[in-house]
Structure formats: C-alpha cells, structure tokens
MMTF fields as JSON, N, C-alpha, C and O atoms, coordinates in Angstrom:
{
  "mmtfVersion": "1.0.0",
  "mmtfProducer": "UNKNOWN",
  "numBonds": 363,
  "numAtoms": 364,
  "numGroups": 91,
  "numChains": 1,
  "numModels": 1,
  "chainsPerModel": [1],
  "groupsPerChain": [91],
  "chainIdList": ["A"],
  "bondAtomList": [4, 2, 8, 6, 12, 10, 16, 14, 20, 18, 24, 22, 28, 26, 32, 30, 36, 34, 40, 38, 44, 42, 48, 46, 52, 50, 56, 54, 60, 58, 64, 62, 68, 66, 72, 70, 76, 74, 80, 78, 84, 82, 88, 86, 92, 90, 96, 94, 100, 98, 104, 102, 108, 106, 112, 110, 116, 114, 120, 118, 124, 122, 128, 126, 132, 130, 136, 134, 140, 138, 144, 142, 148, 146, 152, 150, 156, 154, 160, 158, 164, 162, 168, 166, 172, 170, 176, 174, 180, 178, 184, 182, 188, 186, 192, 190, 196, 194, 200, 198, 204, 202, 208, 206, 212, 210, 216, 214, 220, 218, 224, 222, 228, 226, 232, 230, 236, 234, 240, 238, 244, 242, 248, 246, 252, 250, 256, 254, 260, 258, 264, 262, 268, 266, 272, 270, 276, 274, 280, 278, 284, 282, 288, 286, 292, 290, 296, 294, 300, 298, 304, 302, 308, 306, 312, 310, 316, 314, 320, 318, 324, 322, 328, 326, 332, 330, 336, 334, 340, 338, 344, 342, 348, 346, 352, 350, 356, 354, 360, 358],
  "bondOrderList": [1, 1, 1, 1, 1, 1, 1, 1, 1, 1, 1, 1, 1, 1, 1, 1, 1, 1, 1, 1, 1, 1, 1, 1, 1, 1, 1, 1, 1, 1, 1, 1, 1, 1, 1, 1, 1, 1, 1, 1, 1, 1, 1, 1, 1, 1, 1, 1, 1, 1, 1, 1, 1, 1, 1, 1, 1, 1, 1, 1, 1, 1, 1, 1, 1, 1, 1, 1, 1, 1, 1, 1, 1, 1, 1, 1, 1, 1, 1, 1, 1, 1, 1, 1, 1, 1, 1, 1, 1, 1],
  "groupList": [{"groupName": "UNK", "atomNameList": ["N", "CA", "C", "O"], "elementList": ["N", "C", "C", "O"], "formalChargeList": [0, 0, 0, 0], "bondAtomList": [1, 0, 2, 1, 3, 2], "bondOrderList": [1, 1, 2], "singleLetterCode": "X", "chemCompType": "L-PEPTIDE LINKING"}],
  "groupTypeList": [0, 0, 0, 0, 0, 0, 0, 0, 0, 0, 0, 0, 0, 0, 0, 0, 0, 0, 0, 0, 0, 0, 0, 0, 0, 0, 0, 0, 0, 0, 0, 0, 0, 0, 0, 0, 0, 0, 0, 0, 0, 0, 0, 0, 0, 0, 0, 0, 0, 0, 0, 0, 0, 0, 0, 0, 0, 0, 0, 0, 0, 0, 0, 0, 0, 0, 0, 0, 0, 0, 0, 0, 0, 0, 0, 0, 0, 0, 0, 0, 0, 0, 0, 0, 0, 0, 0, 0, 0, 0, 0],
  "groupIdList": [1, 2, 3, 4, 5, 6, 7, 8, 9, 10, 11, 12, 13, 14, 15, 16, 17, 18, 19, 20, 21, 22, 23, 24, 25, 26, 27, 28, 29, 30, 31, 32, 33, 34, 35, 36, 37, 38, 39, 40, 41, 42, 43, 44, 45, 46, 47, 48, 49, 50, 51, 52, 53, 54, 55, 56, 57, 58, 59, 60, 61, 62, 63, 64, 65, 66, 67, 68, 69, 70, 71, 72, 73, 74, 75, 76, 77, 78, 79, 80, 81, 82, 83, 84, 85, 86, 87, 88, 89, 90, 91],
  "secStructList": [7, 7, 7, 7, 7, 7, 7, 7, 6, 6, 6, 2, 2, 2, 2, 2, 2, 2, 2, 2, 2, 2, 2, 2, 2, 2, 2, 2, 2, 2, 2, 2, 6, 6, 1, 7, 7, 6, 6, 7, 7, 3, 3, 2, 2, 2, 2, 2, 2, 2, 6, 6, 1, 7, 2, 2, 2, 2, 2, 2, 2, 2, 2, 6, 6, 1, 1, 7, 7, 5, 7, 1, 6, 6, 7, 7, 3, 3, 7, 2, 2, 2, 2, 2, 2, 2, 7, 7, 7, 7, 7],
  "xCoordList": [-34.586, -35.617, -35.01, -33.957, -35.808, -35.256, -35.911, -37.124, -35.551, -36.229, -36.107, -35.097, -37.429, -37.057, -37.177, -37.767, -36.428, -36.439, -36.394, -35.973, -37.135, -37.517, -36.705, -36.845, -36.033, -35.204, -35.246, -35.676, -34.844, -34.195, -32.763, -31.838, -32.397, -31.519, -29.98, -28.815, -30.408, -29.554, -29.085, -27.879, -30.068, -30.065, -28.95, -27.745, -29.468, -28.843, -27.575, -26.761, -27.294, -25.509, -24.989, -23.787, -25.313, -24.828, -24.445, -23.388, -25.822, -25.36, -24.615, -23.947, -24.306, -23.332, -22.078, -21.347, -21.565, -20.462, -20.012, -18.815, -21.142, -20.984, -20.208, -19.062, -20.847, -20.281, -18.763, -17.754, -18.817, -17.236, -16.419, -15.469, -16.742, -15.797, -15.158, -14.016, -16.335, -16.045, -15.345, -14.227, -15.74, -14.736, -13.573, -12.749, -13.414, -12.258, -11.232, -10.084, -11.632, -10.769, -10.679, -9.655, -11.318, -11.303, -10.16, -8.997, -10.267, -8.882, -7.771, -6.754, -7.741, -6.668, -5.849, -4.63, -7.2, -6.292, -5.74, -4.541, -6.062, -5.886, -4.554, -3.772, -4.197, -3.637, -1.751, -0.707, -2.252, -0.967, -0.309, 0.842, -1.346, -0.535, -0.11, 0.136, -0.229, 0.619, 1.798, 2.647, 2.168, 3.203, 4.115, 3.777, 5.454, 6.553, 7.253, 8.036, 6.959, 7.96, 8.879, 8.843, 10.024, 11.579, 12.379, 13.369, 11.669, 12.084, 11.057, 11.569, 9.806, 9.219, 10.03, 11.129, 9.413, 9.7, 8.802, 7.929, 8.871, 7.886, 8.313, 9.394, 7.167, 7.103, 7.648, 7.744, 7.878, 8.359, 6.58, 6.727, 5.401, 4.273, 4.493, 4.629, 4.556, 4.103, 4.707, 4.132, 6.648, 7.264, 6.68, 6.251, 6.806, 6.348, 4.96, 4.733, 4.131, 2.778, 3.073, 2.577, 3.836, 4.22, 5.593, 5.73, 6.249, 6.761, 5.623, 5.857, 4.52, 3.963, 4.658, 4.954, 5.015, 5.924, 5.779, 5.761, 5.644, 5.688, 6.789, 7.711, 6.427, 7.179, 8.695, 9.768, 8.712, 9.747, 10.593, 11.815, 9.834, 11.059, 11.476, 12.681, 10.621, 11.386, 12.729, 13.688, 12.348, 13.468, 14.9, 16.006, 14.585, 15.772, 16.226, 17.43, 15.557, 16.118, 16.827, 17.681, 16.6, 17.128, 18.082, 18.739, 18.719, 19.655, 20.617, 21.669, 20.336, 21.633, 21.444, 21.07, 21.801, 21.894, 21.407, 22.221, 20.058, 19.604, 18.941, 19.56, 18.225, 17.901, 18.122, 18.285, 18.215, 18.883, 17.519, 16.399, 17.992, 16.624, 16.872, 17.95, 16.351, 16.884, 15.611, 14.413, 16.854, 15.605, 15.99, 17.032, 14.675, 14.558, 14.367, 13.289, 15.168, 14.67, 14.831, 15.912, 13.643, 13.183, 12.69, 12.377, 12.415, 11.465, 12.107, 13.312, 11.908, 12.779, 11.801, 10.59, 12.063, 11.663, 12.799, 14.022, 12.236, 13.129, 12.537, 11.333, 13.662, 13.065, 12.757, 13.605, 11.256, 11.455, 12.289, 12.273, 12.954, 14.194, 15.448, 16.141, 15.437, 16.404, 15.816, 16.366, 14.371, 13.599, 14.09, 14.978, 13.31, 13.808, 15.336, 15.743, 16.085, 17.563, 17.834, 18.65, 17.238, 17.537, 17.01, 17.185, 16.306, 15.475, 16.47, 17.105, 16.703, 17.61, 16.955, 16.25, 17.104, 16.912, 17.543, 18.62, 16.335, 16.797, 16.981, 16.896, 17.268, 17.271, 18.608, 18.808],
  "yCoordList": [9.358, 8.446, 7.337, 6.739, 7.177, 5.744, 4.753, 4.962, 3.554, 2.282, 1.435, 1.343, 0.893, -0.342, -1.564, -1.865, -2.085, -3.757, -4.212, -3.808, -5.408, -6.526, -7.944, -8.695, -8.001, -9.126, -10.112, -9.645, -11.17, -11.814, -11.527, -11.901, -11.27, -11.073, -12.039, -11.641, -13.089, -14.185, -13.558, -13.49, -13.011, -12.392, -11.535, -11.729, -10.699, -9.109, -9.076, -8.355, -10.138, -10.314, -11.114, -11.206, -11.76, -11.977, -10.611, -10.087, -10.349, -8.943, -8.256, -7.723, -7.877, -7.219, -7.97, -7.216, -8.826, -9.387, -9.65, -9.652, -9.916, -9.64, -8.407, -8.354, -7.443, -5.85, -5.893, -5.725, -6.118, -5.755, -6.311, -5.69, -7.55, -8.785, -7.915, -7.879, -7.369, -6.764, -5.241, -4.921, -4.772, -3.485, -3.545, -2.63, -4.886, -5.065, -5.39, -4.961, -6.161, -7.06, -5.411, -5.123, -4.792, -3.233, -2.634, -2.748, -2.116, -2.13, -2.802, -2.204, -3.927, -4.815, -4.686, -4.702, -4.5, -4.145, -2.832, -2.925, -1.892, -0.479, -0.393, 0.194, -1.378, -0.359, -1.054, -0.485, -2.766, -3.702, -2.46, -2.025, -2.124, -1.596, 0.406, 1.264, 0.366, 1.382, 1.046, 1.718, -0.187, 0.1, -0.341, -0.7, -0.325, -0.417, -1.869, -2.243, -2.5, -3.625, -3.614, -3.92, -3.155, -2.554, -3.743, -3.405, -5.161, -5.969, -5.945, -6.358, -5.421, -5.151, -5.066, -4.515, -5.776, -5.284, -5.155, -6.01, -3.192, -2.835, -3.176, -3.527, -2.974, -2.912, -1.209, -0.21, -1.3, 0.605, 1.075, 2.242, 0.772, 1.516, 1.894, 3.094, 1.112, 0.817, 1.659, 2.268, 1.782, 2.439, 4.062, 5.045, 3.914, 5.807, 6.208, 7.414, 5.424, 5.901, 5.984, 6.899, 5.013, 5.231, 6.693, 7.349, 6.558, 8.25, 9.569, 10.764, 8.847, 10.31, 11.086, 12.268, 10.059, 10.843, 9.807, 8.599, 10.575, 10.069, 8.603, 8.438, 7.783, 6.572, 7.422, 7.048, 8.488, 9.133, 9.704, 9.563, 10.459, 10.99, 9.571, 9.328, 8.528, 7.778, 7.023, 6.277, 7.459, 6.15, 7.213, 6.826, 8.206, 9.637, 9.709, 9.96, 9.545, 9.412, 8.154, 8.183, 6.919, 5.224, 5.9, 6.358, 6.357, 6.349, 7.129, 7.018, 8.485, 8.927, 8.562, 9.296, 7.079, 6.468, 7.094, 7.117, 7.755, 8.688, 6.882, 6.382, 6.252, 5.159, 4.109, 4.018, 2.661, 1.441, 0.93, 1.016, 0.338, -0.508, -1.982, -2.22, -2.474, -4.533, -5.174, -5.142, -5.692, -6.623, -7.866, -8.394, -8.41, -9.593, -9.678, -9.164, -10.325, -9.896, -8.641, -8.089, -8.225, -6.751, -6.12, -4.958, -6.819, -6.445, -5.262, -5.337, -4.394, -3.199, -3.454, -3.319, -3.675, -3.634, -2.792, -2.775, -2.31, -1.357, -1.767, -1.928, -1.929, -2.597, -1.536, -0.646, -1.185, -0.317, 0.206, 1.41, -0.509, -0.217, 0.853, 1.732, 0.614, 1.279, 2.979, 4.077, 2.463, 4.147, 4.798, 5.65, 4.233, 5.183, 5.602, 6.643, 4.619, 4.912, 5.983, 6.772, 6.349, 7.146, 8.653, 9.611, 8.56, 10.341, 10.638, 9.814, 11.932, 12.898, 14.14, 14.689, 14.733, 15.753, 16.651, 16.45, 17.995, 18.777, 20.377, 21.341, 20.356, 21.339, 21.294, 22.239],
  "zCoordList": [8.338, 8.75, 9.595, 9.372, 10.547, 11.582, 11.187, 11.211, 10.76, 10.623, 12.191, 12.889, 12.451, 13.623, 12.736, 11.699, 13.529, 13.064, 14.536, 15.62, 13.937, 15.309, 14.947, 13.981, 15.801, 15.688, 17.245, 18.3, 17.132, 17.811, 18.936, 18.215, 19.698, 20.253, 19.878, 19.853, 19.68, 18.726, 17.618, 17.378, 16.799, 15.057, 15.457, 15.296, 15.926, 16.356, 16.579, 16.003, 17.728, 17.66, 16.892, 17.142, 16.051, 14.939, 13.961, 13.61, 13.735, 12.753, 13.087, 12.201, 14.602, 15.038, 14.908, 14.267, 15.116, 14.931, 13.53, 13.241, 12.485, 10.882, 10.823, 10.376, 11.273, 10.975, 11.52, 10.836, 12.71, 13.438, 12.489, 12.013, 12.139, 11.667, 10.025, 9.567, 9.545, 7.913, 8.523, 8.12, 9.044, 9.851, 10.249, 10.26, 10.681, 11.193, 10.292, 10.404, 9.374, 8.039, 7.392, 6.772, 7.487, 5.998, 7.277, 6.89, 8.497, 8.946, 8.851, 8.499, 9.092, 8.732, 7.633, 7.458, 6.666, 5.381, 5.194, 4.93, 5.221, 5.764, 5.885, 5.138, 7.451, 8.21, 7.635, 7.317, 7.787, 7.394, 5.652, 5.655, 4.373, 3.614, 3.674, 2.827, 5.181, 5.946, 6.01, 5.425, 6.807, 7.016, 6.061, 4.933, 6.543, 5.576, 5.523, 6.396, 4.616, 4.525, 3.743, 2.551, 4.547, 4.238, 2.943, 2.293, 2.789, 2.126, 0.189, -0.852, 0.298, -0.33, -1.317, -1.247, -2.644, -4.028, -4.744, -4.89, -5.795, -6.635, -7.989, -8.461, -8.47, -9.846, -10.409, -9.696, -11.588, -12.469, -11.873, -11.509, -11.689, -11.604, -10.38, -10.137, -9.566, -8.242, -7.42, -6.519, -7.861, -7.416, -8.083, -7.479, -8.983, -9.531, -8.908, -8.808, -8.535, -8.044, -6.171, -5.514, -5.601, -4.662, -3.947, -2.914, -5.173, -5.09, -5.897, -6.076, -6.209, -6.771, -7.438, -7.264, -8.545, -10.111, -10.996, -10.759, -12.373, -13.607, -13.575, -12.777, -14.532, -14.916, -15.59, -15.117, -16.626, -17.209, -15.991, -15.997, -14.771, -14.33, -13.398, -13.467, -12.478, -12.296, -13.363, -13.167, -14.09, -15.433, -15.047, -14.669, -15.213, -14.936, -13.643, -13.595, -12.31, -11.51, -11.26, -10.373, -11.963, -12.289, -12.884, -11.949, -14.201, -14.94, -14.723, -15.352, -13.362, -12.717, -11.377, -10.462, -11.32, -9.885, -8.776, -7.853, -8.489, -7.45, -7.122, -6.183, -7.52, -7.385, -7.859, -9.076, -6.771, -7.686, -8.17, -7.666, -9.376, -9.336, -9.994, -10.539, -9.96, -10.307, -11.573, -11.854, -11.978, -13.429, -13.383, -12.996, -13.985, -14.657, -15.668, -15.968, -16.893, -17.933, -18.729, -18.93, -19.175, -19.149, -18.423, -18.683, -17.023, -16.204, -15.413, -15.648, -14.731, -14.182, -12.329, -12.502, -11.245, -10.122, -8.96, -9.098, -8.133, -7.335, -5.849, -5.653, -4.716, -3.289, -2.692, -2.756, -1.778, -1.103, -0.136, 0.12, 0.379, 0.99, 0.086, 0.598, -0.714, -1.985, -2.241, -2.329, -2.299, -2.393, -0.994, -0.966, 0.381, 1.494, 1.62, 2.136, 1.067, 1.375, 0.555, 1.032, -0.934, -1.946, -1.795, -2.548, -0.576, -0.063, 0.679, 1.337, 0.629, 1.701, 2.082, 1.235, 3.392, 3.636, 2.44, 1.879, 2.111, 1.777, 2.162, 1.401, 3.623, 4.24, 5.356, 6.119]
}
C-alpha cells in the first residue's frame, strides 16, 4: 500500500535530513567497530566471542603461550594487537 502525505516542503526536508542524520550515525557506528584498533584492549568475553571460541579453549590457548594475555587483579584482558600477532598462516 502507498500512503500520501501532504506536507510542507520545510517539514519534508527536515524529515529527510532526520533520516540521513540516523542512517548515517547507524553507519558510523557500523563501520568505526570494523575497523581495527591495533591498541584495543578486550575483556576474556570479548576476546573469545571476537575469535569465535569458547572462554575454555581461549584459557588453553592463554596457558600454552599461543596467546599473551594481561591482568589486573584477577582480571584476565588480552590487546588486540596480541590476538592478530598470535594467528599464523596455516598453509
């Protein structure tokens, strides 16, 4: 179904510029947690959901140095930089 609406020409680009403006920010956000900020530090989740593996096998790949990872505390955090450095070709 097509609805008309009668507006104002004033209204209209407003609404249009409402839209771009929320399109644009939902890109923005999008696209900035694309890329890689090589200084980034995760959390034990963040990193295991960002490698797409269990919290257990990350702890196993932590405990035979395949990855470093840094604490506070008790806290366990790993830099993304440390993950990319820790992938190798396997071919």
């Amino acid at each position: 179904m097509n609805d008309i609406i009668i507006t104002h020409p004033n209204n209209l680009k407003e609404m249009i510029r409402k839209v771009i403006n929320e399109e644009a920010y939902k890109f923005t956000n999008w696209f900035n947690s694309r890329l890689v900020d090589e200084e980034k530090i995760l959390t034990r989740q963040q990193a295991a959901d960002y490698l797409n593996m269990s919290l257990s096998t990350l702890h196993r790949h932590t405990k035979q140095c395949d990855i470093q990872a840094y604490g506070i505390g008790n806290r366990v955090y790993y830099k993304l930089k440390d993950i990319h450095d820790a992938m190798r070709a396997i071919n």
